[in-house]
PDB file with one MODEL, atoms N, CA, C and O in Angstrom:
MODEL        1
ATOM      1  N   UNK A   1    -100.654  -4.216  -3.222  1.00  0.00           N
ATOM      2  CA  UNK A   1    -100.180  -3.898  -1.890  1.00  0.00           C
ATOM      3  C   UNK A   1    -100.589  -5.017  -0.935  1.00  0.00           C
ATOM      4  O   UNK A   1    -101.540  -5.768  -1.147  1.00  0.00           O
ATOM      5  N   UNK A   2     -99.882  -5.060   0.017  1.00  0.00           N
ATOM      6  CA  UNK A   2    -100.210  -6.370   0.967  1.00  0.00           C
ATOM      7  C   UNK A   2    -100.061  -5.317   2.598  1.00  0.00           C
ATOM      8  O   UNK A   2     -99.192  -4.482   2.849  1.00  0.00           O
ATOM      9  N   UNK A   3    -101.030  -5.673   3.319  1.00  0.00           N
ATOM     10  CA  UNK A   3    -100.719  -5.473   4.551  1.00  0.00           C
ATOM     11  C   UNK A   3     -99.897  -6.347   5.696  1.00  0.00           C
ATOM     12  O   UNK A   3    -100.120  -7.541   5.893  1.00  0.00           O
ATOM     13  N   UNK A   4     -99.036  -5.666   6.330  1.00  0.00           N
ATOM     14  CA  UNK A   4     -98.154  -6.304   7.623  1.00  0.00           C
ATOM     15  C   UNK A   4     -98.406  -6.459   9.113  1.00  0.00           C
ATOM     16  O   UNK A   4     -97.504  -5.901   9.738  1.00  0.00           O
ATOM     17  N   UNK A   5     -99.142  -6.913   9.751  1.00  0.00           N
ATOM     18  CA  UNK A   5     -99.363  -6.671  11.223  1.00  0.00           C
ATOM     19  C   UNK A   5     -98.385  -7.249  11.453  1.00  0.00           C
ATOM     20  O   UNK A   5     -97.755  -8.187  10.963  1.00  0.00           O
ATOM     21  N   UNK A   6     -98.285  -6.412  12.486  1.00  0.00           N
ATOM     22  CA  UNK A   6     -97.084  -6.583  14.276  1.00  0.00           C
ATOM     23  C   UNK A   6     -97.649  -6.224  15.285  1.00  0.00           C
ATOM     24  O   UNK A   6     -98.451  -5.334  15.571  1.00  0.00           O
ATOM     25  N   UNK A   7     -96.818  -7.525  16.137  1.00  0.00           N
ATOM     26  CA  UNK A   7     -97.790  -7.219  17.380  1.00  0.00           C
ATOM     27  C   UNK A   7     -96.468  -7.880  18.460  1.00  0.00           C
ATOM     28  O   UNK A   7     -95.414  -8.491  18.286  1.00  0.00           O
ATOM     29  N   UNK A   8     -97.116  -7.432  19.435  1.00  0.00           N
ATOM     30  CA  UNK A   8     -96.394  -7.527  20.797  1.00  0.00           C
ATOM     31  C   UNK A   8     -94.872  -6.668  20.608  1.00  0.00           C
ATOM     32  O   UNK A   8     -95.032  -5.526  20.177  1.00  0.00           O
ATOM     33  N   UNK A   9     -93.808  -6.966  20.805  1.00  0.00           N
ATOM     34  CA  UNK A   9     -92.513  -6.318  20.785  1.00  0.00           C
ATOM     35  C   UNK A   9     -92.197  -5.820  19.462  1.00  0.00           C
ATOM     36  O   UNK A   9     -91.398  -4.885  19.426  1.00  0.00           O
ATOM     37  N   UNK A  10     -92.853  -6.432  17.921  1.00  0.00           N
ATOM     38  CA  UNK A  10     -92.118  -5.911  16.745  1.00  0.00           C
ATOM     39  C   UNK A  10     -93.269  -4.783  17.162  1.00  0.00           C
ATOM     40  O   UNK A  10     -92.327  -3.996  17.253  1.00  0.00           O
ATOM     41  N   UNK A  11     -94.419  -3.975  17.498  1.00  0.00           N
ATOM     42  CA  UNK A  11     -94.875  -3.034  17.345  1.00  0.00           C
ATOM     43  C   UNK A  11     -93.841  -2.156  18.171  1.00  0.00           C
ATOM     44  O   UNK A  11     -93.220  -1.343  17.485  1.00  0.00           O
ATOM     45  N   UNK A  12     -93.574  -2.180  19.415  1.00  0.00           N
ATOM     46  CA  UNK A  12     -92.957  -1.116  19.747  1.00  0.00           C
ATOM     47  C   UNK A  12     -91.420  -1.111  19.226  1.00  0.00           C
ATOM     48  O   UNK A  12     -90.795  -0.054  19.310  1.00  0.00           O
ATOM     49  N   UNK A  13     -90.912  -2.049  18.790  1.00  0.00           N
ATOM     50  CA  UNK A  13     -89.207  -1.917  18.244  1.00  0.00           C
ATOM     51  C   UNK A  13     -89.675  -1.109  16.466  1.00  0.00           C
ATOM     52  O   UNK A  13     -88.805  -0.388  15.980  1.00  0.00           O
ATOM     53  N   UNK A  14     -90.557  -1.236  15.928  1.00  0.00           N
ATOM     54  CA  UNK A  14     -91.225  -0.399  14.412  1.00  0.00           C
ATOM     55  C   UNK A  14     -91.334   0.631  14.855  1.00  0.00           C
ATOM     56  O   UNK A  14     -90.674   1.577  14.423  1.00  0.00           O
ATOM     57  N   UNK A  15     -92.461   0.780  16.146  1.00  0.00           N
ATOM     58  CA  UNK A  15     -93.424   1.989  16.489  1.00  0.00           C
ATOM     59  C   UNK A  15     -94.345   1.721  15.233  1.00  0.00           C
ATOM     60  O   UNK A  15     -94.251   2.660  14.441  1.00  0.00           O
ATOM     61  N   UNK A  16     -94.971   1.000  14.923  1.00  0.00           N
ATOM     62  CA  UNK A  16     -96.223   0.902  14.083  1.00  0.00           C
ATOM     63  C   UNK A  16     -97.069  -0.561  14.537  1.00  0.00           C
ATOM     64  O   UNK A  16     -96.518  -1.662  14.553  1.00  0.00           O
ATOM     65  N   UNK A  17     -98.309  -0.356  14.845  1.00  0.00           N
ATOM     66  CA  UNK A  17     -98.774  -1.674  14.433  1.00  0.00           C
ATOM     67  C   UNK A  17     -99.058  -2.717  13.110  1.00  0.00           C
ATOM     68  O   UNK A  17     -99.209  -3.934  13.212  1.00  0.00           O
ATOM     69  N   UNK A  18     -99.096  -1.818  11.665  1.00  0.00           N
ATOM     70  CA  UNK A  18     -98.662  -1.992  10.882  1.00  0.00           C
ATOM     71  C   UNK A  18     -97.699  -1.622   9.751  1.00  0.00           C
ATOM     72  O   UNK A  18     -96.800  -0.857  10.100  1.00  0.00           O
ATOM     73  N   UNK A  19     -97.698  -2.011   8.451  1.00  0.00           N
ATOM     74  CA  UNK A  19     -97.014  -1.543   7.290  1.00  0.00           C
ATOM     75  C   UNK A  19     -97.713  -1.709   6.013  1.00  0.00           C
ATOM     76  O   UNK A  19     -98.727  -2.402   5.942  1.00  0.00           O
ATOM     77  N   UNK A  20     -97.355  -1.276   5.289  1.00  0.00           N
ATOM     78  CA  UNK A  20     -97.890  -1.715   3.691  1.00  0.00           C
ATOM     79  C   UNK A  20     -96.600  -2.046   2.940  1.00  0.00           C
ATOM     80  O   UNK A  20     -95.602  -1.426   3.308  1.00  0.00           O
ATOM     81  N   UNK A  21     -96.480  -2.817   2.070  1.00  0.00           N
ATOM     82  CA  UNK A  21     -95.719  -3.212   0.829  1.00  0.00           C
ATOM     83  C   UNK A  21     -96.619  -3.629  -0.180  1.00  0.00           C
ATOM     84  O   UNK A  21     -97.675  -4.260  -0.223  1.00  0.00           O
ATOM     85  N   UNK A  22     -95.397  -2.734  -1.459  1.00  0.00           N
ATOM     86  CA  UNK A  22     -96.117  -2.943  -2.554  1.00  0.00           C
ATOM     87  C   UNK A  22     -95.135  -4.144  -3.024  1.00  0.00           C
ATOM     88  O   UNK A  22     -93.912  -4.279  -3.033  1.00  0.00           O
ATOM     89  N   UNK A  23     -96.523  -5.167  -3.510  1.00  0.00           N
ATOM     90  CA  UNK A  23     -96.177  -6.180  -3.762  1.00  0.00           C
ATOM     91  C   UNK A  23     -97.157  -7.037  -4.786  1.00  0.00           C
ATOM     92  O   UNK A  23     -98.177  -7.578  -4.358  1.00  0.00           O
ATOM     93  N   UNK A  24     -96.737  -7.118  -6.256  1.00  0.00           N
ATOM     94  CA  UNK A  24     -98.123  -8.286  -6.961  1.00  0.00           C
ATOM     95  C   UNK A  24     -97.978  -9.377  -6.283  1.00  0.00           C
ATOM     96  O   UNK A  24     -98.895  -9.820  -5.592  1.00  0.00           O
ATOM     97  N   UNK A  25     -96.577 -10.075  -6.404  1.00  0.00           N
ATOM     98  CA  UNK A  25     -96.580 -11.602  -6.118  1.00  0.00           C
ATOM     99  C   UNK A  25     -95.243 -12.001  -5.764  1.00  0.00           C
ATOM    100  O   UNK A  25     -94.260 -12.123  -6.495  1.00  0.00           O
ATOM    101  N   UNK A  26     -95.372 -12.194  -4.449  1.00  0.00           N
ATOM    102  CA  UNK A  26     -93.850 -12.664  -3.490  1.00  0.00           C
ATOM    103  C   UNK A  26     -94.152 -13.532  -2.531  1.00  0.00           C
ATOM    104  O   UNK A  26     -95.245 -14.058  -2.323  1.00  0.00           O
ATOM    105  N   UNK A  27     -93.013 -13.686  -1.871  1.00  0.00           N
ATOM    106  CA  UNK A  27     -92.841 -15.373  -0.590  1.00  0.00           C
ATOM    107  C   UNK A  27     -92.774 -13.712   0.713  1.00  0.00           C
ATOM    108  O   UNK A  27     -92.676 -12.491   0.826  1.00  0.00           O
ATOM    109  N   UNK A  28     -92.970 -15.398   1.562  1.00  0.00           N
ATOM    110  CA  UNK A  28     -93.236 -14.673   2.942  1.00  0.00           C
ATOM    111  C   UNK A  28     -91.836 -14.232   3.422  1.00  0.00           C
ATOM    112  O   UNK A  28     -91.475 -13.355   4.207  1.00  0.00           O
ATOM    113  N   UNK A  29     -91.072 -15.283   2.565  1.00  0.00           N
ATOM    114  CA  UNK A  29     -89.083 -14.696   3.170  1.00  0.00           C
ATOM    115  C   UNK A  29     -89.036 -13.492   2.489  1.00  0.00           C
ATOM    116  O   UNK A  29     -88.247 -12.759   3.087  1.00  0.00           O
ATOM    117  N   UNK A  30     -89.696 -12.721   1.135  1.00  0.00           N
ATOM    118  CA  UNK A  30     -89.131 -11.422   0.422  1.00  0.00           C
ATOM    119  C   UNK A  30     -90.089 -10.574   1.738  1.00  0.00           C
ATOM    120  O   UNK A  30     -89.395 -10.039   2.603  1.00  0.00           O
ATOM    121  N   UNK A  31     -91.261 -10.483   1.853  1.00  0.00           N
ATOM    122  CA  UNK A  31     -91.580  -9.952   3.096  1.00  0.00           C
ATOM    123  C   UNK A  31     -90.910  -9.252   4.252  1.00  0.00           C
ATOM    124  O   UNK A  31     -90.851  -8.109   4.705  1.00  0.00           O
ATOM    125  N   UNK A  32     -90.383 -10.577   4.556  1.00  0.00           N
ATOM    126  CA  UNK A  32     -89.641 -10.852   5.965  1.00  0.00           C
ATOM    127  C   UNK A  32     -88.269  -9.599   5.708  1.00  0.00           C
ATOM    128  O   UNK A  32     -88.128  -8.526   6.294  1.00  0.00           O
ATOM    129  N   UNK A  33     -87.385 -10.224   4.611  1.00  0.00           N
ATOM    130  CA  UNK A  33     -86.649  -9.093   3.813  1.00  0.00           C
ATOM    131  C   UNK A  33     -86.562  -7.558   3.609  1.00  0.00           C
ATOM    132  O   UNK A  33     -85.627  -6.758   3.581  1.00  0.00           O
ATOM    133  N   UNK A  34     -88.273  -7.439   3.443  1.00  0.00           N
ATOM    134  CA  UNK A  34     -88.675  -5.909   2.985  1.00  0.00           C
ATOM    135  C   UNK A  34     -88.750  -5.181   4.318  1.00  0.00           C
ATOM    136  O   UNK A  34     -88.688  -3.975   4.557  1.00  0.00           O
ATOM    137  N   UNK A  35     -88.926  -6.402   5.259  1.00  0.00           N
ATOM    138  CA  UNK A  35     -89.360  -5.567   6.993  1.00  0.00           C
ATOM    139  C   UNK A  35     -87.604  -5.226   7.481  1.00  0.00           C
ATOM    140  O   UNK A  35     -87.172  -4.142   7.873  1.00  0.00           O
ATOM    141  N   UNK A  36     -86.987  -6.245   7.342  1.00  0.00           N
ATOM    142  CA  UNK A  36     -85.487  -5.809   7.910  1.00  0.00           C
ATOM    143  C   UNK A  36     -84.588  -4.935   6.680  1.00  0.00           C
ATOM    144  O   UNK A  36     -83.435  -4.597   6.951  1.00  0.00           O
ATOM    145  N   UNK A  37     -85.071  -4.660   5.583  1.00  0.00           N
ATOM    146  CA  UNK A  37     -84.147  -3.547   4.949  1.00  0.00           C
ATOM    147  C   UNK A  37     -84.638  -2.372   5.791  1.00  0.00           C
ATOM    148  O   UNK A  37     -83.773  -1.617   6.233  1.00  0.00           O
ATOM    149  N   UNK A  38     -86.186  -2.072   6.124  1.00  0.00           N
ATOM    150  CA  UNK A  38     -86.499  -0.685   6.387  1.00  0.00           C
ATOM    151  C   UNK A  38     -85.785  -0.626   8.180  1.00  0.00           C
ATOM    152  O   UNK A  38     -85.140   0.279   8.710  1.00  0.00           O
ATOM    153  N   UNK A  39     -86.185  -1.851   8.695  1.00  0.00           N
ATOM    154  CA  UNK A  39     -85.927  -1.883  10.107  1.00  0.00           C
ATOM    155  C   UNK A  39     -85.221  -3.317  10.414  1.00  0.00           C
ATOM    156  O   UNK A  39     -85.672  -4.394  10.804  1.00  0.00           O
ATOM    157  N   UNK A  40     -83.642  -2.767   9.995  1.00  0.00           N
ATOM    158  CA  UNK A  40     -82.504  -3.558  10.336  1.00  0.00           C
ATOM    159  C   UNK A  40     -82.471  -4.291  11.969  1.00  0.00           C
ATOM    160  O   UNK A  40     -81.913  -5.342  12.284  1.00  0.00           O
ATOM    161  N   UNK A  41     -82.695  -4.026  12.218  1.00  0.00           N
ATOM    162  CA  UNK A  41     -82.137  -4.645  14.352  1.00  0.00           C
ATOM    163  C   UNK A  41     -83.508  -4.887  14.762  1.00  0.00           C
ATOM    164  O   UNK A  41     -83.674  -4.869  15.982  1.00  0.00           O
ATOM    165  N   UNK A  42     -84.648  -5.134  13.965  1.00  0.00           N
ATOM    166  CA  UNK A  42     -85.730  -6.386  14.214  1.00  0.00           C
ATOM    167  C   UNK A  42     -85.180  -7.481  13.868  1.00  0.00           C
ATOM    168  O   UNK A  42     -84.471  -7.627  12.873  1.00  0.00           O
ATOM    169  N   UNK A  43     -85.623  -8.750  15.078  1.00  0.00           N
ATOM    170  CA  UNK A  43     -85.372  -9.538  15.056  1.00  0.00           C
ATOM    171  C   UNK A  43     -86.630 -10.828  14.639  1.00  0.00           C
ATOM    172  O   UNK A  43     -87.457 -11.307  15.415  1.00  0.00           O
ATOM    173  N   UNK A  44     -86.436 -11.152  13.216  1.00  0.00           N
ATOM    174  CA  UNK A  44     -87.921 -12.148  12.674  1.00  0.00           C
ATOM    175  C   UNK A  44     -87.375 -13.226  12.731  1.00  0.00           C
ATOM    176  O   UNK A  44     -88.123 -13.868  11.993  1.00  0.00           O
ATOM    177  N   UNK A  45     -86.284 -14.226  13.203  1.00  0.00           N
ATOM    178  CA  UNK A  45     -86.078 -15.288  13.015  1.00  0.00           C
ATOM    179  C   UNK A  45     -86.784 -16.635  13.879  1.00  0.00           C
ATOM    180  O   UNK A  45     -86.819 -17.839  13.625  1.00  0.00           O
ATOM    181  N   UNK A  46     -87.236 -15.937  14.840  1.00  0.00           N
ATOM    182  CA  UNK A  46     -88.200 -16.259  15.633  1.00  0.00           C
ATOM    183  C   UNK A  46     -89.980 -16.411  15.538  1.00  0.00           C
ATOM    184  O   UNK A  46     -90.814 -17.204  15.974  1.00  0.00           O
ATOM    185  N   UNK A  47     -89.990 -15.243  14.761  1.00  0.00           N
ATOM    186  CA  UNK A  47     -91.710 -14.858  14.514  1.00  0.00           C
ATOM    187  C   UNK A  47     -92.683 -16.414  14.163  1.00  0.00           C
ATOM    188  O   UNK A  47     -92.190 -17.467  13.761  1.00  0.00           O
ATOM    189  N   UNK A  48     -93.679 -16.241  14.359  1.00  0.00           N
ATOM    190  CA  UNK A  48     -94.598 -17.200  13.461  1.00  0.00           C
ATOM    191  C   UNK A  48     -94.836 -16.136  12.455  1.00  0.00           C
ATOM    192  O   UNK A  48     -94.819 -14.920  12.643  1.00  0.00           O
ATOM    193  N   UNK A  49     -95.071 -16.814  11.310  1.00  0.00           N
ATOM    194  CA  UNK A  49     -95.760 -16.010  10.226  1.00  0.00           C
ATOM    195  C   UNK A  49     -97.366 -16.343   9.878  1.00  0.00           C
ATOM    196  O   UNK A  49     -97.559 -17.559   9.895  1.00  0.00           O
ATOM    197  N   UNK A  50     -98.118 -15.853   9.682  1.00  0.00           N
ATOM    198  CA  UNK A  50     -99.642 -16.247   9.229  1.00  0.00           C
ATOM    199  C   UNK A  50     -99.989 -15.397   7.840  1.00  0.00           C
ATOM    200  O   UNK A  50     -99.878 -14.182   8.001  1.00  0.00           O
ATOM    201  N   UNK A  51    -100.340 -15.763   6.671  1.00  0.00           N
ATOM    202  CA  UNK A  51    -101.193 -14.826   5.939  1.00  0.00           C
ATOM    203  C   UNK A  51    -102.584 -15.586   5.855  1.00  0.00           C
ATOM    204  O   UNK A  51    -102.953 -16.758   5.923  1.00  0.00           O
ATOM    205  N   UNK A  52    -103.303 -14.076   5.634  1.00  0.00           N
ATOM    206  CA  UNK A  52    -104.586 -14.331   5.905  1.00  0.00           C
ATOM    207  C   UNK A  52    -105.397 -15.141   6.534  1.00  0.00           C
ATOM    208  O   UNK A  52    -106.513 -15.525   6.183  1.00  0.00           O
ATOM    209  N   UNK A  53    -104.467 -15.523   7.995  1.00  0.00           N
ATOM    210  CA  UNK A  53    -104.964 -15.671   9.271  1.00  0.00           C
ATOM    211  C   UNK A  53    -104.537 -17.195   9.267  1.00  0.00           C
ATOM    212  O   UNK A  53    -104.871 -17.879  10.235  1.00  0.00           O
ATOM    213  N   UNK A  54    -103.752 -17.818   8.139  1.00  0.00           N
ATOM    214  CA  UNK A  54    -103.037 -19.219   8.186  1.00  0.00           C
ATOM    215  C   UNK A  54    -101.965 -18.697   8.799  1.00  0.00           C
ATOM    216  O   UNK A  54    -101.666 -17.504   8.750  1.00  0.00           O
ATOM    217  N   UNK A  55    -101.118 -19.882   9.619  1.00  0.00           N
ATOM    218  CA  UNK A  55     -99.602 -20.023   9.483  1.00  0.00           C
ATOM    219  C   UNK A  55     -99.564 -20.638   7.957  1.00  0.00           C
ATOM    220  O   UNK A  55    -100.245 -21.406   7.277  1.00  0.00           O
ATOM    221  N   UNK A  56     -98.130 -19.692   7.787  1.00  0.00           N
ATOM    222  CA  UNK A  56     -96.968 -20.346   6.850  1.00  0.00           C
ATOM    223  C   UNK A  56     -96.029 -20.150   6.805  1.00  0.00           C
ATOM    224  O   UNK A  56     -95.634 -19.404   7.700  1.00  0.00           O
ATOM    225  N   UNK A  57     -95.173 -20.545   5.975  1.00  0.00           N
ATOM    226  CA  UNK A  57     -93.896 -20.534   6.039  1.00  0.00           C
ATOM    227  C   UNK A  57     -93.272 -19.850   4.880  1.00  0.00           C
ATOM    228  O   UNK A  57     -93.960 -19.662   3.877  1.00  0.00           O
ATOM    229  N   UNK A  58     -92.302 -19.543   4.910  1.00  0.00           N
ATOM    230  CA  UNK A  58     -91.055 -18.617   4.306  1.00  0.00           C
ATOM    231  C   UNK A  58     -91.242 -18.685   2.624  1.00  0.00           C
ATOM    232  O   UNK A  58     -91.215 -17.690   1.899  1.00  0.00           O
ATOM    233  N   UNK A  59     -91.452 -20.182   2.130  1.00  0.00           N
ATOM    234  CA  UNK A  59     -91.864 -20.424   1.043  1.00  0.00           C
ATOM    235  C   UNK A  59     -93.283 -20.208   0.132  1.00  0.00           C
ATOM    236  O   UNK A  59     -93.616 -20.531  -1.008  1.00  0.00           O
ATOM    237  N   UNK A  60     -93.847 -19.587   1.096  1.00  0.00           N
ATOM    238  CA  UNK A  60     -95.183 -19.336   0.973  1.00  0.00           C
ATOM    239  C   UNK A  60     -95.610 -18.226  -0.154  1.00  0.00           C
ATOM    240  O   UNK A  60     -95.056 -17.127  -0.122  1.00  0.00           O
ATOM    241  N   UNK A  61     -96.396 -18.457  -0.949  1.00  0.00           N
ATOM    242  CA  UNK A  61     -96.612 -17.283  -1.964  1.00  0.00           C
ATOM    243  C   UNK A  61     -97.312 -16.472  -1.070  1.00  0.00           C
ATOM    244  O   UNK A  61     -97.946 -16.971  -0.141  1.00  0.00           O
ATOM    245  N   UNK A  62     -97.242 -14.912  -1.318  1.00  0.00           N
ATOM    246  CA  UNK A  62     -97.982 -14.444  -1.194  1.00  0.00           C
ATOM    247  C   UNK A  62     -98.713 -12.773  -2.403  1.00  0.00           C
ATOM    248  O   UNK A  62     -98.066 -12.443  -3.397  1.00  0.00           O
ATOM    249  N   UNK A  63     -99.844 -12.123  -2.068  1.00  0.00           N
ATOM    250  CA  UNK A  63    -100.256 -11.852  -3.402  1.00  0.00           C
ATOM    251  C   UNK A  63    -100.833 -10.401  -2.554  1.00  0.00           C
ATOM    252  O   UNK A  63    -100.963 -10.149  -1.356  1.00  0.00           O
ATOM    253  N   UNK A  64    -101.141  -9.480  -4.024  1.00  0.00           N
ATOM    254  CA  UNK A  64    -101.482  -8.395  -3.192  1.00  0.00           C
ATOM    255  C   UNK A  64    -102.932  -8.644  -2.756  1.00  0.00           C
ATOM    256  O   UNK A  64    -103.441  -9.724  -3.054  1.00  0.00           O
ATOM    257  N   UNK A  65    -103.645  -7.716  -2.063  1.00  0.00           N
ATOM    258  CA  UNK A  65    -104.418  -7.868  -0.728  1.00  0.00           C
ATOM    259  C   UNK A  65    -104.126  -8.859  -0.230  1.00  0.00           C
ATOM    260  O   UNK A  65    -104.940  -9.080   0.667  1.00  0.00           O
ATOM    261  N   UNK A  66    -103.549  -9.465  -0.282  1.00  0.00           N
ATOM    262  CA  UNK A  66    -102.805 -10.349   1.241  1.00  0.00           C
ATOM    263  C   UNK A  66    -102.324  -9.530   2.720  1.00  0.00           C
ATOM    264  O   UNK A  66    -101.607  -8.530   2.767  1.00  0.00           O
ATOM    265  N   UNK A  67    -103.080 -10.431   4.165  1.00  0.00           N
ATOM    266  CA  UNK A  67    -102.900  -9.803   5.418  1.00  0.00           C
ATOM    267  C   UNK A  67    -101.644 -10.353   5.687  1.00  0.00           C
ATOM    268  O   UNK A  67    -101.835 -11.567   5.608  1.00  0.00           O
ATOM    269  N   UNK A  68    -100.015 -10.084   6.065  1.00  0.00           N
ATOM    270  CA  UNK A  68     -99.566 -11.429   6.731  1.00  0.00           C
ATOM    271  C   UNK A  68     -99.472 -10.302   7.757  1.00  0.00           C
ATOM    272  O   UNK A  68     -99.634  -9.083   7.793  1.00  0.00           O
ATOM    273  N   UNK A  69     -99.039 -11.578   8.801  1.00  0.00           N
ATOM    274  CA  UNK A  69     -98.596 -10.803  10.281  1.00  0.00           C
ATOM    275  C   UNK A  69     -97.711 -11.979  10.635  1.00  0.00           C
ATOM    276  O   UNK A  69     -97.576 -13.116  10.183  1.00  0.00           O
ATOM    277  N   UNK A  70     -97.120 -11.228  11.683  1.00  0.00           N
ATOM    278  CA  UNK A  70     -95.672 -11.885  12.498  1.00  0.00           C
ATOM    279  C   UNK A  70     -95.964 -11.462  13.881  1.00  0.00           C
ATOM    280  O   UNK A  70     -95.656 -10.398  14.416  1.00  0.00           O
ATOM    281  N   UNK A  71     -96.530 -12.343  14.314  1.00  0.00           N
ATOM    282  CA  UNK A  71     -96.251 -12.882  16.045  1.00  0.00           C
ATOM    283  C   UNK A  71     -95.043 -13.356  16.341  1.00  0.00           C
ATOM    284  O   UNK A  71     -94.533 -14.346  15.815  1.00  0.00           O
ATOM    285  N   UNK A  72     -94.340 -12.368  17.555  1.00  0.00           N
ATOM    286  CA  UNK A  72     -93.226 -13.053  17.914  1.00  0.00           C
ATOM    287  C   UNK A  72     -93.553 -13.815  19.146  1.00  0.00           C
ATOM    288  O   UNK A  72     -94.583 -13.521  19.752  1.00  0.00           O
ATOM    289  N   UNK A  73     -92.725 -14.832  19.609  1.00  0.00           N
ATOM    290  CA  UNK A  73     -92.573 -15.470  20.647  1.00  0.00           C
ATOM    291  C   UNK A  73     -93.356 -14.400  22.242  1.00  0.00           C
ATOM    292  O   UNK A  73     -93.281 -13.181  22.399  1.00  0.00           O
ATOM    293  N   UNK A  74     -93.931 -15.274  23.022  1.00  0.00           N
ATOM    294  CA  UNK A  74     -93.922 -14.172  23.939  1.00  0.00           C
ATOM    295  C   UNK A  74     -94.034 -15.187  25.106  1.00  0.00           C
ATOM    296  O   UNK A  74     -94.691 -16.228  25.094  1.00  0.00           O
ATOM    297  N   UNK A  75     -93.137 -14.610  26.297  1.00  0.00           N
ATOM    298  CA  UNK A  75     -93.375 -15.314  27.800  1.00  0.00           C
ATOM    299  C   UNK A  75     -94.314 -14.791  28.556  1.00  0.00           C
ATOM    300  O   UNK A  75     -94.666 -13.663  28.213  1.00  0.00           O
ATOM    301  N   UNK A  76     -94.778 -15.196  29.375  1.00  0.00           N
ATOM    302  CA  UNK A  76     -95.524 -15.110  30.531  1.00  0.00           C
ATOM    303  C   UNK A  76     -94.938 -15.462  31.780  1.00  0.00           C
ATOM    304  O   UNK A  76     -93.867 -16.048  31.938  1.00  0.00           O
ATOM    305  N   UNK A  77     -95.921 -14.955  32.870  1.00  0.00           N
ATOM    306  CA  UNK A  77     -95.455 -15.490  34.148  1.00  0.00           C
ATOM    307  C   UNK A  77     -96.278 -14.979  35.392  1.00  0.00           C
ATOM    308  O   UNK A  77     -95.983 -15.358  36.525  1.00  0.00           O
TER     309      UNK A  77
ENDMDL
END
């Protein structure tokens, strides 16, 4: 299993701060995948991705107990 944090806007467009997927061994794009089959009209094309507190990218292995999270973009003012 791998854990998912969300934060800022993907928490309230989920309503969760996180998720679980079961997962031995996948990329951060099957991830990304597993979040928009359950919750279609999130928008990740934007996100940073981090596992276990790195950025990475789409190509990225990832393994179970793995943290990733997706920060989306955010403005200020």
């Amino acid at each position: 299993m791998i854990k998912i944090l969300l934060f800022a806007g993907l928490q309230e467009e989920i309503g969760a701060d996180s998720l679980m997927m079961d997962c031995t061994e996948c990329t951060v794009l099957e991830v990304k995948k597993y979040v928009l089959t359950k919750f279609p009209l999130v928008d990740l094309q934007q996100v940073i991705t981090a596992v276990n507190e790195e950025f990475s990218q789409e190509e990225d292995k990832v393994i179970s107990g793995d943290v990733v999270a997706f920060l989306p973009p955010v403005s200020g003012g």
